[in-house]
N, CA and C of each residue as an Amber inpcrd file, in Angstrom:
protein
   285
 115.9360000 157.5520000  49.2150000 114.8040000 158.4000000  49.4050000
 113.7850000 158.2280000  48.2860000 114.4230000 158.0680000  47.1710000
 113.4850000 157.9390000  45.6800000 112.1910000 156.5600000  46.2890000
 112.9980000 155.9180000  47.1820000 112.4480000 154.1200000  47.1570000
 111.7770000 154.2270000  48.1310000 111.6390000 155.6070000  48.6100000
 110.9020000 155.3810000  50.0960000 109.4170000 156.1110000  49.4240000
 110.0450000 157.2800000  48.8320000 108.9850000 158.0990000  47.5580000
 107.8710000 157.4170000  46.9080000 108.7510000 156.3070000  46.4420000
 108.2950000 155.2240000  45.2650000 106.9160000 154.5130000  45.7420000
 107.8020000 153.9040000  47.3160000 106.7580000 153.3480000  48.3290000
 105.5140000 153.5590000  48.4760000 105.7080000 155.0130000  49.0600000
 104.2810000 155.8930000  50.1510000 103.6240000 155.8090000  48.2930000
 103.6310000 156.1890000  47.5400000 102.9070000 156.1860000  46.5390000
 102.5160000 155.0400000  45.9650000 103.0290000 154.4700000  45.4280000
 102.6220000 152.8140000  45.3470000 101.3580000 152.5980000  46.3000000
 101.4130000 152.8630000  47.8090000 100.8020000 152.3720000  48.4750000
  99.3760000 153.3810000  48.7810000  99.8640000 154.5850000  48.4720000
  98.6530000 155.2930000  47.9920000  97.4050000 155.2520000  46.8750000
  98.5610000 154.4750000  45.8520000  98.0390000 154.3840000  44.4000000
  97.0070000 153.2960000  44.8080000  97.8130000 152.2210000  45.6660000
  96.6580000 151.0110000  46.0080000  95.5760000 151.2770000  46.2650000
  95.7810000 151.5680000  47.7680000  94.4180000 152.2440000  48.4110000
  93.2970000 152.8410000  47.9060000  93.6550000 154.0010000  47.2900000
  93.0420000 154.9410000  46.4910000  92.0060000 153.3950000  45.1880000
  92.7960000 152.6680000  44.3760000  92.1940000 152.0550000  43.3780000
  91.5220000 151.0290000  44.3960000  91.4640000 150.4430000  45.4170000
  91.1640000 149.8040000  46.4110000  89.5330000 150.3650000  46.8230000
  89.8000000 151.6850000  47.4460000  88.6410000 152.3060000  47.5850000
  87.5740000 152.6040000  46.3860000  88.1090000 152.7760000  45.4080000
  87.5980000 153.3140000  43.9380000  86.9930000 151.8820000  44.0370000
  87.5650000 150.6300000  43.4850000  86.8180000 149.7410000  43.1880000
  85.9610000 148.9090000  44.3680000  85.7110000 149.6530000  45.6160000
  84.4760000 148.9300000  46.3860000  83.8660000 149.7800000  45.9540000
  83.8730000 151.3070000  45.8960000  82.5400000 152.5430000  45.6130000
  82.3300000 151.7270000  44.5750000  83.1090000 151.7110000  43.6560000
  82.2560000 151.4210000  42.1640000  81.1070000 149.5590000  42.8290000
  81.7600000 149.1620000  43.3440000  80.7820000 147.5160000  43.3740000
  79.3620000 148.0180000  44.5770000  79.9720000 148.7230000  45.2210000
  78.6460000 149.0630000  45.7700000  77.4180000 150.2060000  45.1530000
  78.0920000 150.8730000  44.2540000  77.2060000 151.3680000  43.3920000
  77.0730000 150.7170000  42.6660000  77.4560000 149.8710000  42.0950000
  77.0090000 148.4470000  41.1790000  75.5170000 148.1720000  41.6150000
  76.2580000 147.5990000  43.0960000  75.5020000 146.5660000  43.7080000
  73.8800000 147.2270000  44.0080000  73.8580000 148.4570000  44.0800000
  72.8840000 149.2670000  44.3540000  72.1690000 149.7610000  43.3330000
  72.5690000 150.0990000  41.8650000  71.5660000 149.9140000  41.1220000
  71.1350000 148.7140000  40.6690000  71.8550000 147.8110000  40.4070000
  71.5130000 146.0470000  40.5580000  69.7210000 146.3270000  41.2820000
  69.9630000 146.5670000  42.3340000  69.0690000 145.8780000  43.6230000
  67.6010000 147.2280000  42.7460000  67.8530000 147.9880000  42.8910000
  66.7770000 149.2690000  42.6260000  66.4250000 148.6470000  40.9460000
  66.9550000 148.2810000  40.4640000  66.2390000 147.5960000  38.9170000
  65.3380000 146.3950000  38.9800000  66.4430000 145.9050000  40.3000000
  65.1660000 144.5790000  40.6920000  63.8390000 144.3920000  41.5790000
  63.9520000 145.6410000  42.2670000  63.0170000 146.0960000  42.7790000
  61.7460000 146.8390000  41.8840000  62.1210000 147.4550000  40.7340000
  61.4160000 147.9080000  40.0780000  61.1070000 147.3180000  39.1400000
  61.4790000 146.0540000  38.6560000  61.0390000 145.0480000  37.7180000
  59.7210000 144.0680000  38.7360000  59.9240000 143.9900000  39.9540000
  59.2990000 143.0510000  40.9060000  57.8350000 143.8380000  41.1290000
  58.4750000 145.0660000  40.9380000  57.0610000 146.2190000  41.4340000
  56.4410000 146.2530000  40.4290000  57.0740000 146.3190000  38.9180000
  56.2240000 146.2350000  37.2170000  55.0670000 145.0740000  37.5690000
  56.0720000 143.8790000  37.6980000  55.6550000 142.5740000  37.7630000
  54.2840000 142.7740000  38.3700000  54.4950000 142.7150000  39.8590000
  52.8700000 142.5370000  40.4270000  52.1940000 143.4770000  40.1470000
  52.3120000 145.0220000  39.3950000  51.2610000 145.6160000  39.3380000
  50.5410000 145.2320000  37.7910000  51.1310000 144.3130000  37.1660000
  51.1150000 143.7770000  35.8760000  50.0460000 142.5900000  36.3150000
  50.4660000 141.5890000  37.0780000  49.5590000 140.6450000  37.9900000
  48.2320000 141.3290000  38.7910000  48.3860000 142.5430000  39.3350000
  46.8400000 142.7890000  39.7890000  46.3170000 143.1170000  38.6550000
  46.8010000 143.5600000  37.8820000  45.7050000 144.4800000  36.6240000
  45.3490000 143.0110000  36.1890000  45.5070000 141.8940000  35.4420000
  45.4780000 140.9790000  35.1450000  44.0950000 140.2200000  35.9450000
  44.6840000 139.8790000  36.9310000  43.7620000 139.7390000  37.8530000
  42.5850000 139.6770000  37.8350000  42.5830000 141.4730000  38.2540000
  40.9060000 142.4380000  38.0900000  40.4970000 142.1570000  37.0400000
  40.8880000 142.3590000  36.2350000  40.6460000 141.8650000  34.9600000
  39.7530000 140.3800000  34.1140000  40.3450000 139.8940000  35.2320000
  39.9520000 138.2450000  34.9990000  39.1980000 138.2220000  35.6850000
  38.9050000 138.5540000  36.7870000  37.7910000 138.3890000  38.0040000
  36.3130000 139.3620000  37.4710000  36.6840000 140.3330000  36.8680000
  35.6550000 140.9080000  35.9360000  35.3210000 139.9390000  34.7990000
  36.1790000 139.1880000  34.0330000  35.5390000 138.2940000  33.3530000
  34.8290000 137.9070000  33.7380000  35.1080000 136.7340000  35.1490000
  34.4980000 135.9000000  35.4320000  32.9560000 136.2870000  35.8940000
  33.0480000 137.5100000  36.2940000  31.5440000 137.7470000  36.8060000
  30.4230000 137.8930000  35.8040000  30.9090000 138.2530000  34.3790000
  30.1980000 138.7380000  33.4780000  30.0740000 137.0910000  33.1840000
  30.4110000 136.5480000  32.9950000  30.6810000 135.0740000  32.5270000
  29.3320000 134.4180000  33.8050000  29.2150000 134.5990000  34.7420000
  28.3220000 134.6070000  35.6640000  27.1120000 135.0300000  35.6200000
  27.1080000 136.0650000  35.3190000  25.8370000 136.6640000  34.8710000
  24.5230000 136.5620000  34.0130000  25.9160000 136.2360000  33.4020000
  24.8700000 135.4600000  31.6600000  24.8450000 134.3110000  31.9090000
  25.3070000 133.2650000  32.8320000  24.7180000 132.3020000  32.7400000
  23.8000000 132.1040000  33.5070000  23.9430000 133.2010000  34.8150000
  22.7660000 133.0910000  35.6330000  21.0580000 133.8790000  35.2080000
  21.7220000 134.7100000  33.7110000  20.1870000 135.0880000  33.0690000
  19.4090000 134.0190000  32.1540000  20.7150000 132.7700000  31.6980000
  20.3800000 132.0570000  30.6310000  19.4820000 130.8530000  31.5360000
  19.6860000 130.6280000  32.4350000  19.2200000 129.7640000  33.6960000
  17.6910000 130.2110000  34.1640000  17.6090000 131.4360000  34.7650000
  16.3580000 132.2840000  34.8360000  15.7200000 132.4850000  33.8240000
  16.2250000 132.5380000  32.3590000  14.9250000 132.2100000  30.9790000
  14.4260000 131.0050000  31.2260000  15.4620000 129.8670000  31.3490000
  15.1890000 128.7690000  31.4050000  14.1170000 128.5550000  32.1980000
  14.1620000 128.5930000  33.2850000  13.5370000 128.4120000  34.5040000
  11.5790000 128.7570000  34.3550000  12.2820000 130.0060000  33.9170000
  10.7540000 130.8260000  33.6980000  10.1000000 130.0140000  32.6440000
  10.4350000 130.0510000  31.7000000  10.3290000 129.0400000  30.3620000
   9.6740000 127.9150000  30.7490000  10.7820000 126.7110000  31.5540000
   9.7310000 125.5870000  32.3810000   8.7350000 125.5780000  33.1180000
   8.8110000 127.0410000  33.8470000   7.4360000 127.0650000  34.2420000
   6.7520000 127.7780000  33.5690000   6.5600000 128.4280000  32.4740000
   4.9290000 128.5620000  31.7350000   4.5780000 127.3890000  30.7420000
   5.1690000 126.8460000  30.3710000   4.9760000 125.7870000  29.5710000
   4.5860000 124.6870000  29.8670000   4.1650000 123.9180000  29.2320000
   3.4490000 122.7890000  29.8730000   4.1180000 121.8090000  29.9680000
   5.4150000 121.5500000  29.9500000   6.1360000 120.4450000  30.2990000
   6.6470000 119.9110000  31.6930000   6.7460000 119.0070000  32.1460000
   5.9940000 118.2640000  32.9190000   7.6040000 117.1790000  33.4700000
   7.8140000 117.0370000  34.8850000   8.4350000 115.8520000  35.3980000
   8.0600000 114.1770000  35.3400000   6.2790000 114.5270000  34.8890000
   5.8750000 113.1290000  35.1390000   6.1980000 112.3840000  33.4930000
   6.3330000 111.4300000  33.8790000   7.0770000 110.2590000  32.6790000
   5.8890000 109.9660000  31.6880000   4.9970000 109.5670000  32.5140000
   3.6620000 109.2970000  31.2590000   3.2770000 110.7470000  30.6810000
   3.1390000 111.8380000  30.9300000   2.4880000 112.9370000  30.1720000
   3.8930000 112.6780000  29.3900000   5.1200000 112.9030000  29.5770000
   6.6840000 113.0770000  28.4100000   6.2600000 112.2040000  27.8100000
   6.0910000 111.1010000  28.0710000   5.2390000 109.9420000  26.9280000
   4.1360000 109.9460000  25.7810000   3.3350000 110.9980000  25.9600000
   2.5290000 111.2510000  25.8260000   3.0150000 112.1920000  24.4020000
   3.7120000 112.7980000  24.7530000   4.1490000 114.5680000  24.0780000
   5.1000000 114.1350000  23.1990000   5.6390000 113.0710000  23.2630000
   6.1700000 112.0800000  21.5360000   5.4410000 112.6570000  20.6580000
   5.9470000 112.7420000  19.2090000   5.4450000 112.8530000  18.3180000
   5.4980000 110.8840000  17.7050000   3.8710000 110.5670000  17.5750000
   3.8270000 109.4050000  17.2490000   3.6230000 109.1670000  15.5570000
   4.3920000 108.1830000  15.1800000   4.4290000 108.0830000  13.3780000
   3.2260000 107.1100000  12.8790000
């Protein structure tokens, strides 16, 4: 009777540590997944800010060159300088 005792418990004891160690791997496995999800979610909201960021550079970076262009522009035209080759010829400083 002791060996039959011995048995049903033994085989309880299994089970029981059996069950214990899937709960524990699936709660493993489940904060695992929710850390990596929330590192992935850091990540790209780390990448849009970045982004915007850069794309705001770039426009300001745009800007000024499209004001440095429009001095320019304006510039060539009040001034008297000229496409034609003989007047640039002309506008040498001769020694």
């Amino acid at each position: 009777m002791d060996e039959k005792k011995l048995t049903k418990q033994l085989r309880r004891i299994t089970i029981i540590t059996i069950i214990g160690s899937l709960l524990l791997s699936a709660i493993g496995f489940g904060i695992f997944g929710y850390i990596m999800k929330s590192a992935h979610e850091a990540e790209h909201a780390q990448l849009q800010a970045e982004t915007a960021e850069y794309k705001e550079r770039l426009l300001r970076q745009m800007d000024k060159n499209l004001q440095i262009l429009t001095t320019l522009s304006k510039a060539y035209e009040v001034s008297t300088i000229t496409d034609d080759p003989r007047q640039l010829g002309q506008s040498q400083c001769r020694q």
